[in-house]
Every structure is written in structure tokens, then in C-alpha cells.
C-alpha positions in Angstrom: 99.2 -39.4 46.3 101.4 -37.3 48.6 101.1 -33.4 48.8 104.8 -33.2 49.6 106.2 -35.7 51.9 107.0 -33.2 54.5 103.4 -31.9 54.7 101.8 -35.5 55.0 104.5 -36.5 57.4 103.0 -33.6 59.9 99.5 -35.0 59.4 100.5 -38.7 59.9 99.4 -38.6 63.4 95.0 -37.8 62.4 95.6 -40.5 60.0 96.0 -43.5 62.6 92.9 -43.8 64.2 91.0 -47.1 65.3 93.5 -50.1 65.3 91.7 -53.0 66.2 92.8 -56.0 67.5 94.1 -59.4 65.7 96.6 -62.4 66.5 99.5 -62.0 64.0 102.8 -62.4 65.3 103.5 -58.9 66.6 106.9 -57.0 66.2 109.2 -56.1 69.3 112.9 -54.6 70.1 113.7 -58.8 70.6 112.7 -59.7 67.5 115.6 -58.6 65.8 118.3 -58.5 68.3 119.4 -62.2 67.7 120.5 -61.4 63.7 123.4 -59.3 62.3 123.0 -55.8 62.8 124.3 -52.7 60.5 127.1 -51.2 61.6 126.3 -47.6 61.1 125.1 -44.7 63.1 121.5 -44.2 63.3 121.5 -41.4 60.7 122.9 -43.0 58.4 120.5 -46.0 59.2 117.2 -43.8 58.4 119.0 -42.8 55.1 118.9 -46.7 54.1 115.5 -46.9 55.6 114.4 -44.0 53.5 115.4 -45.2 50.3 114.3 -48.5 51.1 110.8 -46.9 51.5 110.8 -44.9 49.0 113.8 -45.4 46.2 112.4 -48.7 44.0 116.3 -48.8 42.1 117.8 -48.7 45.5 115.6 -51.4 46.3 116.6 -53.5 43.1 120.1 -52.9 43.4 120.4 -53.9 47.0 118.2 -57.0 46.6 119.0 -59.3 49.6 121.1 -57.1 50.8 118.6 -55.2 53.3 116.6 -57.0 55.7 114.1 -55.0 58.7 116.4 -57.1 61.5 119.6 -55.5 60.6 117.7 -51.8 61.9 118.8 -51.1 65.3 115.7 -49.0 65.4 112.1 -50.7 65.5 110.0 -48.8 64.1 112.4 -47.9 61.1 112.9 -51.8 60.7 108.8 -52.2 60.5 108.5 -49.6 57.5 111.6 -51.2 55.8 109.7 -54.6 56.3 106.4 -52.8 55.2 108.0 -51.5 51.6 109.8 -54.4 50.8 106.9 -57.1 51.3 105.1 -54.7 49.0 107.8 -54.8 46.2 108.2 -58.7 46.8 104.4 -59.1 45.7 103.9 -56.2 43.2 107.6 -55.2 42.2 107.0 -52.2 43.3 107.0 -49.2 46.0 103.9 -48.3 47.8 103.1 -44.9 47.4 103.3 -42.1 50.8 99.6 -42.9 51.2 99.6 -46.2 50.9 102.2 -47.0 52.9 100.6 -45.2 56.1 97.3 -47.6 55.2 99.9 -50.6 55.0 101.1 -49.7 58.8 98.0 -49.4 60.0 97.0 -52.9 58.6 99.7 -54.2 60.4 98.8 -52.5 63.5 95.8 -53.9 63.4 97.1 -57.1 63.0 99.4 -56.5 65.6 102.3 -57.2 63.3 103.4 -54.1 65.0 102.2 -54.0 68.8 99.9 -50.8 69.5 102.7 -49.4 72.0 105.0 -48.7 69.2 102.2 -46.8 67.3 104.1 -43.5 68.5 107.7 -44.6 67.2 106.3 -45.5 63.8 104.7 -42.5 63.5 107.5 -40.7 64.6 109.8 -43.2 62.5 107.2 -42.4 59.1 107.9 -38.6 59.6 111.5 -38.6 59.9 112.2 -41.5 57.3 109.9 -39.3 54.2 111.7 -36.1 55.4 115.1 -37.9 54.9 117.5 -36.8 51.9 118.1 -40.0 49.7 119.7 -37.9 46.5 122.7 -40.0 47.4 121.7 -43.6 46.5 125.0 -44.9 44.9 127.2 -44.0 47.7 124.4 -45.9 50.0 124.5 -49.1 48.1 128.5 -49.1 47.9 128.1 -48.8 51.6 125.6 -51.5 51.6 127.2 -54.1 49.3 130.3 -53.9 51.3 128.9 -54.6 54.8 126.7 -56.9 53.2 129.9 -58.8 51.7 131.8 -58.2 54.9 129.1 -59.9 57.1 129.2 -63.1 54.2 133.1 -63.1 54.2 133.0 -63.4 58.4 130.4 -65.7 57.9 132.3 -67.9 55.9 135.3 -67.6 58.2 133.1 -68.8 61.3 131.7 -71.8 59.1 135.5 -73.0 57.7 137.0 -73.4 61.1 134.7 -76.8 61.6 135.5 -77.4 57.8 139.0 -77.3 58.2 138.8 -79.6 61.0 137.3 -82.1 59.0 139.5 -81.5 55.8 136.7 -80.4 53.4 138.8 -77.8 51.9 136.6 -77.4 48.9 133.5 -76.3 51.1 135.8 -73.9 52.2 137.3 -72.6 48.5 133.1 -72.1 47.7 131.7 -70.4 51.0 134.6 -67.7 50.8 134.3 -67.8 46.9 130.4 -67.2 47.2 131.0 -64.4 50.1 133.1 -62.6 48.4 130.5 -62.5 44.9 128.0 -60.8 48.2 127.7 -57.0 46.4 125.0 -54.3 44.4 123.5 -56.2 41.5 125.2 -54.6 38.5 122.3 -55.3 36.2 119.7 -53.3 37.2 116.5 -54.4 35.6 117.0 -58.4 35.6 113.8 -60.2 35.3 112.6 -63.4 35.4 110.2 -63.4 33.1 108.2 -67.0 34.1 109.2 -66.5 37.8 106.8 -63.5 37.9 104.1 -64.4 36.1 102.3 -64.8 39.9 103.4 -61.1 40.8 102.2 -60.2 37.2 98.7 -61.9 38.0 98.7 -60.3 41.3 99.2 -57.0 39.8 96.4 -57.3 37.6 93.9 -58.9 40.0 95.0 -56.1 42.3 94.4 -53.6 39.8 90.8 -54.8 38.6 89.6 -55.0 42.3 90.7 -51.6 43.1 92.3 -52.8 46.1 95.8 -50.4 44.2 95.5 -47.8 42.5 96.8 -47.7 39.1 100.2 -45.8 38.8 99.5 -43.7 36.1 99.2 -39.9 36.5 95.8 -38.9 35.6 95.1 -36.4 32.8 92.4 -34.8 34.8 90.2 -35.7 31.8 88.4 -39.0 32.4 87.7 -40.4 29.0 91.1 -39.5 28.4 92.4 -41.6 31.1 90.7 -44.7 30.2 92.1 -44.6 26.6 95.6 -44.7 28.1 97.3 -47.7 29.4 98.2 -46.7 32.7 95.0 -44.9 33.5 96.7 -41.8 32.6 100.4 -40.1 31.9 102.6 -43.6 32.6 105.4 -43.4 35.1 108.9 -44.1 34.1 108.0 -43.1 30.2 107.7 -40.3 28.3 104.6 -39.0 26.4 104.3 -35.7 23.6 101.6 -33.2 22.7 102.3 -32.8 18.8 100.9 -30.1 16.8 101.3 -27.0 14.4 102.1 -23.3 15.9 99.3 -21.9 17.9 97.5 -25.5 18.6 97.1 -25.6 22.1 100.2 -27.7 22.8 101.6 -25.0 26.1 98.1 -24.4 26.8 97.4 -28.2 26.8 100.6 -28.9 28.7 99.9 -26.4 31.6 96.1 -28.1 32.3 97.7 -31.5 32.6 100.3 -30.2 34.6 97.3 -28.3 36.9 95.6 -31.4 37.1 98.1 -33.5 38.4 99.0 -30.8 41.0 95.0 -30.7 42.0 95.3 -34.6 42.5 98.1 -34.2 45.0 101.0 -34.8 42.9 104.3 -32.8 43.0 105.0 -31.3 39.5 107.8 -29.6 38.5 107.0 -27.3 35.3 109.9 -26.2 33.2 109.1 -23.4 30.5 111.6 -22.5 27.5 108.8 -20.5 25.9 107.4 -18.2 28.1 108.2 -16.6 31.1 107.1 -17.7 34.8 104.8 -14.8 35.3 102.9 -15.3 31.3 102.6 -19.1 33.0 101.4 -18.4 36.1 98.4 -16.0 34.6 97.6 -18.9 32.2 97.4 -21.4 35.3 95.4 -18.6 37.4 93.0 -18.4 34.3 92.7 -22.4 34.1 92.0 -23.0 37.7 90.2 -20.6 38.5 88.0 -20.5 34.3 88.8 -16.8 34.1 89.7 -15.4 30.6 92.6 -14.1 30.5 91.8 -10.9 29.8 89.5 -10.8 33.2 92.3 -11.6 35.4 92.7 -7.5 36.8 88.7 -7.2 36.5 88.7 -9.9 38.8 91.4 -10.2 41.7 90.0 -11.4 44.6 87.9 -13.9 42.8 90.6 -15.4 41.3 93.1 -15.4 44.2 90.3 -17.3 46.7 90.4 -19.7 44.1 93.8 -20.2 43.7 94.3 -20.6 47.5 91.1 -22.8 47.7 92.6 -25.2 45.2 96.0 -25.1 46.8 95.1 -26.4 50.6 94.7 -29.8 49.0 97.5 -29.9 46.5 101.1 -30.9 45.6 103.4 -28.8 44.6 104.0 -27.3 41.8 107.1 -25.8 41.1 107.7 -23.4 37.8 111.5 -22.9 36.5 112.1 -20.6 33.2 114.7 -21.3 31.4 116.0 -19.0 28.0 115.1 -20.7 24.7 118.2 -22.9 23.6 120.2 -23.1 26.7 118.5 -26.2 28.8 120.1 -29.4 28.8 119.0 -32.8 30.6 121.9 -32.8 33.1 120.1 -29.3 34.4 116.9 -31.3 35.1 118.7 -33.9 36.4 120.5 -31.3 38.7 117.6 -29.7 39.5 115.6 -33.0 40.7 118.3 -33.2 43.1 118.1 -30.4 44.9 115.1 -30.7 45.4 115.2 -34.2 46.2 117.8 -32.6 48.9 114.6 -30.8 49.9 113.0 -33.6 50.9 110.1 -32.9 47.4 110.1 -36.2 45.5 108.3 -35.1 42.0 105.6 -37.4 40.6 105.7 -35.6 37.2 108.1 -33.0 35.1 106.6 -31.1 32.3 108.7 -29.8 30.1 107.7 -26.7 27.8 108.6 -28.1 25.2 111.7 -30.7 24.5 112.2 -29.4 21.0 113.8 -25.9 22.1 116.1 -28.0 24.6 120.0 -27.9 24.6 122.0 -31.2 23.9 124.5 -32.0 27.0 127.1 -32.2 23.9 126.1 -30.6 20.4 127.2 -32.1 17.8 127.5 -30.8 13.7 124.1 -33.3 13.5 120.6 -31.8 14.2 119.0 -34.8 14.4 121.6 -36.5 16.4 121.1 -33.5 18.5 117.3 -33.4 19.2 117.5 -37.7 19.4 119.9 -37.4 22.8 117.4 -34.7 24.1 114.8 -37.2 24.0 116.8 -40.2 24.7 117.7 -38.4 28.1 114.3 -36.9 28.6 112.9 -41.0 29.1 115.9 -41.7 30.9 115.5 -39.2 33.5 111.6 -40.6 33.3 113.4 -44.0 33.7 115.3 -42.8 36.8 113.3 -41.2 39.1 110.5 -43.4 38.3 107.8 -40.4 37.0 105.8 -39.3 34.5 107.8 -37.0 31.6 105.3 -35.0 29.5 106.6 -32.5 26.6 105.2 -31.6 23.2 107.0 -31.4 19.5 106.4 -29.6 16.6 104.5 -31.0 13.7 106.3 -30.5 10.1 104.5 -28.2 7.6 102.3 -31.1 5.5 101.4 -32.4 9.5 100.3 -28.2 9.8 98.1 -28.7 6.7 96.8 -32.1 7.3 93.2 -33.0 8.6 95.1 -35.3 10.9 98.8 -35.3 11.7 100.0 -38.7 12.0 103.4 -40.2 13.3 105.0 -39.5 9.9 104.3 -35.3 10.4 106.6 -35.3 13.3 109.5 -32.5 12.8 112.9 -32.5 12.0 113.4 -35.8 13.4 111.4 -39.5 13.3 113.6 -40.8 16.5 110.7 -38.4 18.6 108.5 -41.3 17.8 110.6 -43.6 18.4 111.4 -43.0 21.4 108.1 -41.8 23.0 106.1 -43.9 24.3 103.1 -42.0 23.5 101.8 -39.3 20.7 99.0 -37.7 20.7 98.5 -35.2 17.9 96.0 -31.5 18.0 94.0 -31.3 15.3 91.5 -28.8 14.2 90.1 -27.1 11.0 89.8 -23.3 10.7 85.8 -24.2 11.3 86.6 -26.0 14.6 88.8 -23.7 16.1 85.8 -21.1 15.6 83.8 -23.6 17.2 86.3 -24.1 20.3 86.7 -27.7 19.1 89.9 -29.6 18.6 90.4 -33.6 18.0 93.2 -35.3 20.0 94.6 -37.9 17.7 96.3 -41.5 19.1 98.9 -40.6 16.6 101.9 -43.6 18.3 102.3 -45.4 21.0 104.4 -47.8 22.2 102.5 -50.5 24.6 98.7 -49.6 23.5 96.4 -49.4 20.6 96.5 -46.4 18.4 94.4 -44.7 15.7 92.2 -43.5 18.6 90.5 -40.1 18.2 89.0 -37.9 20.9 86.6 -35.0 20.3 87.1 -31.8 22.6 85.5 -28.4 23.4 87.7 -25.7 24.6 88.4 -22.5 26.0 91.6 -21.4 25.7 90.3 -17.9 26.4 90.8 -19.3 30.0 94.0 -21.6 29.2 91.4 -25.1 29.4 92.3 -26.9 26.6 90.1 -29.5 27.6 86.7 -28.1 28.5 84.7 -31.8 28.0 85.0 -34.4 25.8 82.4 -34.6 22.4 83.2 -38.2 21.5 85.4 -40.9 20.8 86.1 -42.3 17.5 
């Protein structure tokens, strides 16, 4: 998982060490100079070649439309071939590390020759520092060389064809040239036609030769209970429970977590301020009560620092209660998309005190867009969306609050694709025990209970895990 892409992309060069020799068909400046070529600039061709490598929609929509010979540039045209032989066998983008093991497997293969080691490298850096925040206007530009290069095409072919009279040859090459554009439909699937890239996936998986895409909790008995190994990409999971559970407490952990594992998380708070956040993270990270955090400066900074030379980034935004909508995070992605920080994971502090986009006279309509946009947005940028809810008052009473304890509104569970509920009795929380409750999900089995110590003294709301029921 990458730190940020800029960071990694100054550290590519340690990383390609020892390419040994093989007799694959190796890549050169010829091998793509007898094809079509893009007609843009060469900035404009690393944009393409970043969101090749690194935007799966992009990818999707432009299907057949992007091929490694139209790159004027070698090395760019090698990382474009790279990405897109990954998605054609797992439907999906390698990830910032493993792409940079994928070139150096074809460096060693001599897919790529070992003279253009230094242009790829160079090529890696420049393509994961590229701003790709403007996909559509890519594709459009895309589609319509793509469907310029069919249309000349066509026009070549029917000169022979009028020649020989075959008029209706002609009528369906310029018919089918003209069709040449973005697919309009993203998310078409062929549900048969994969079942070898779905088999592939799987025996992939199980061998450990891929990682698994999910975000880890942090918390390893946790992560085996979920499906994806832990907080799934591209769906949207909730921490429910009563006032004063542990549900901020349990959302900044996760959030630490993923940041520890290299993953850029951005951290939005509606509930407290940056600086009440920050302490709570210092306390977590470093297991320092709260209340020690003066007695204890320098302790706690080394720590802090220590933890940080091998981390993402995490990036905190306060917001006042009420007045965040979806199109802010959306903006805010952006920017710092602009920035060249691709986020793995947004945690959001907490989706029930959010603002609609457009309020209506309906509560519940209200709080069902807010979470309609919240797995959209998940949906989008392909990452993990974690929030919390409010349990009702019988959910605040019960042993165990189920899916039916939710607040104000049921769509919450519907939508989700996972719930997992706090639950403790007066008697636990003496104890520093809580149970986390399977409480609805969407693509796994439910009814699950897990067992947990605590210390929320020091903001770990997940000390170690008791059992599993």
C-alpha cells in the first residue's frame, strides 16, 4: 500500500534492484512506431497514462480505446501495458506497490530491455505524481480520437470497396466507426465470460500471490470475519451504538490503523474539534491516557514521529455539526487528488450529523440521500467509507442492538453494506469489555459476535479480542 504516491515515487529507484535475465520478447522505441499514435502533446499523454495506471473507471470507460503503442513515450506505454494486462486478468488496478513489483517482473523477463530501467523509473515517478481529477474530459478526448482514427480507417478501407461496388461494406465500416466512443454503461459485465477472471481472482487470493483489497481493521480476528479481509473498497460500513459507546473512539483506531499500514486516510470530524482528535490519536498510538498526555511530552511525540516514517497520510478536516454535505467531500477529494494524494479510506465522524446536498421537509428522505451519496462517493473513488449511526433508545437498552435498533431511519441498513453494533452492560464497561455485534451485512454471514477489552482511557477501543461467538 502506498505512503502517498509522491513519497514512493522518490524511493522507486532502491526498489529495482537485481533484474535477472530471461527470453521474453523485450520492449523497444520500434515496437510501437508502426501503429496509430495519439495525437496529443506529451503532457497530456502522461495524464492518459496516469489514469490508465491508476483510475479503474477510466479504464472501464475507455475499454479498447487505449492501447501501450499509441504512447509516443516508451516507458509510459510499458506501465500503460503493465496496468491494463492486470485489469484484463483480475478486473482490476494494481496497487502503487504492486505495480513497481509488476515492472520489475517484466524486467526481468526482459519484456522491458534493462537499458530502459532508467526511463521507467523516471516514467513511474512522473505518471503517480500526475493530476488525473479530470477523468471525463480525458475520455471525451479519448473517445473522439479513438472514433476519429475508426472513421479514417474506414475511409482508407472504402476506396478498394468502392472500386469493387460493395457499397454495403462500406454503409457498415463507417456505421461501426462512427459507434467507436466511451462506454456509457459503466459497470457492464459478463457474467459467464468472467467466470475464468473470477477463478483467477480467487486462486490468486488463496495463494497469496495478491493481496486482498480490503483495508484492514488493524484487529486480526476482526479482519478474518469480514469479507474482504477487512473495511471493503468501494462500500460503505457503520459503527452503531448508544451515546458514549465508543463509536468516535472506535472510528479514530481504525482510521490509525489504516494510516500505520500505509494507507492515505482522510478523517472528517462533525463532532469534535481537530485538536480533541488529534490528542485522542496521540493517546491511541502512542497507549497514553489521555490525561498523561502533558505529564508525558516527549514520550509521546517520539512515538508519534516513530509511527509516522512508515505511514500514509492522514489528513483531519473539522467541519461544524449540521453544515457538511457529500458534494464537500466530493470537493475535497479533488483537491487533493489535484495534490497528487489518492485516499485509500475516508472516515467520516459520523454520517448522521451530515447535511443533505438538497433538504427536503422529509427527515428520513434527508438522512437516506446522505447515505446514498456516502457509498456513491465509496463507489467512485474506489475506497473504503467508514461512519457510525446512532442506535434508537430500545437499541440503548438492549443486551444487543440489532438491525431493527437503527435510528430515525431503516434505509442506514439498507444501504450499508456492513453493521456492526457496540454493545456492553453497565458490568462490562467496568470491566473495559464491549461485544461487537455482526448486526447486517450485505455480501457475508451475520449474527457474528466478537468479545473485546478496551481502554478508552487511551482512545483503544480495541485492546485484544476475548472471543468469538
Amino acid at each position: 500500500m502506498a505512503v502517498t504516491e509522491e513519497s514512493l515515487a522518490k524511493d522507486i529507484a532502491a526498489r529495482f534492484e537485481g533484474t535477472a535475465t530471461a527470453t521474453a520478447p523485450a520492449v523497444s522505441a520500434g515496437d510501437w512506431s508502426d501503429n496509430a499514435a495519439f495525437e496529443f502533446d506529451s503532457a497530456f499523454q502522461t495524464k492518459i497514462a496516469a489514469l490508465a495506471v491508476k483510475d479503474p473507471i477510466f479504464v472501464e470507460r475507455t475499454d479498447g480505446l487505449v492501447r501501450p503503442e499509441y504512447f509516443e513515450n516508451v516507458a509510459e506505454a510499458a506501465l500503460v501495458s503493465i496496468a491494463l494486462r492486470y485489469y484484463g486478468r483480475y478486473r482490476r488496478l494494481p496497487d502503487t506497490v504492486t505495480l513497481m513489483q509488476l515492472v520489475k517482473d517484466d524486467l526481468r523477463a526482459k519484456v522491458i530491455r534493462p537499458e530502459l530501467l532508467g526511463e521507467v523509473k523516471t516514467a513511474l515517478k512522473r505518471v503517480l505524481t500526475t493530476n488525473i481529477d479530470d477523468r471525463d474530459y480525458v475520455v471525451d478526448q479519448v473517445a473522439t480520437f479513438a472514433r476519429h482514427q475508426a472513421i479514417s480507417g474506414a475511409i482508407l478501407t472504402s476506396v478498394d470497396l468502392l472500386g469493387r461496388g460493395d457499397h454495403a461494406r462500406i454503409l457498415e465500416l463507417v456505421r461501426k466507426a462512427t459507434e467507436v466512443g466511451a462506454a456509457d454503461f459503466a459497470g457492464q459485465y459478463d457474467y459467464a465470460e468472467r467466470i475464468d477472471q473470477r477463478a483467477e481472482l480467487r486462486r490468486a487470493e488463496a495463494a497469496g500471490e495478491i493481496a486482498p483489497r480490503g483495508i484492514s481493521t488493524g484487529v486480526r480476528a476482526l479482519d478474518k470475519l469480514l469479507k474482504h479481509k477487512g473495511w471493503g473498497r468501494r462500500e460503505l460500513s457503520l459503527l452503531m451504538g448508544g451515546p458514549k459507546v465508543g463509536k468516535s473512539t472506535g472510528l479514530a483506531m481504525f482510521a490509525k490503523n489504516a494510516w500505520l499500514q500505509g494507507c492515505n486516510v482522510l478523517f472528517v470530524t462533525l463532532e469534535v474539534s481537530n485538536e480533541i482528535l488529534s490528542d485522542r490519536l496521540d493517546a491511541c498510538i502512542a497507549e497514553v491516557p489521555m490525561s498523561e498526555l502533558s505529564d508525558r511530552i516527549i514520550e509521546v511525540q517520539e512515538r508519534i514521529k516513530l509511527a509516522a516514517a512508515s505511514a500514509g497520510k492522514l489528513m483531519l478536516h473539522e467541519y461544524p455539526t449540521g453544515t457538511f454535505t457529500s458534494a464537500m467531500l466530493k470537493r475535497l477529494i479533488a483537491r487533493y487528488k489535484a495534490q497528487g494524494i489518492r485516499f485509500d479510506m475516508v472516515v467520516v465522524d459520523y454520517a448522521d450529523i451530515m447535511a443533505p446536498n438538497r433538504a427536503t421537509d422529509d427527515p428520513r428522505e434527508n438522512s437516506k440521500s446522505i447515505y446514498v451519496d456516502l457509498r456513491a462517493i465509496a463507489q467512485e473513488e474506489d475506497l473504503a467509507m467508514l461512519s457510525a449511526t446512532q442506535t434508537n433508545r430500545e437499541g440503548a437498552k438492549s443486551i444487543v442492538a440489532g438491525m431493527t435498533h437503527v435510528a430515525e431511519d431503516f434505509n442506514k441498513i439498507r444501504i450499508a453494506d456492513i453493521v456492526i453494533s457496540i454493545n456492553k452492560t453497565e458490568e462490562e464497561e467496568k470491566r473495559g469489555e464491549a461485544r461487537l455485534f455482526f448486526a447486517a451485512s450485505r455480501n457475508q454471514k451475520g449474527g457474528m459476535t466478537l468479545r473485546i477489552q478496551q481502554d478508552l482511557e487511551s482512545m483503544i477501543f480495541v485492546k485484544r479480542v476475548t472471543g468469538i461467538e
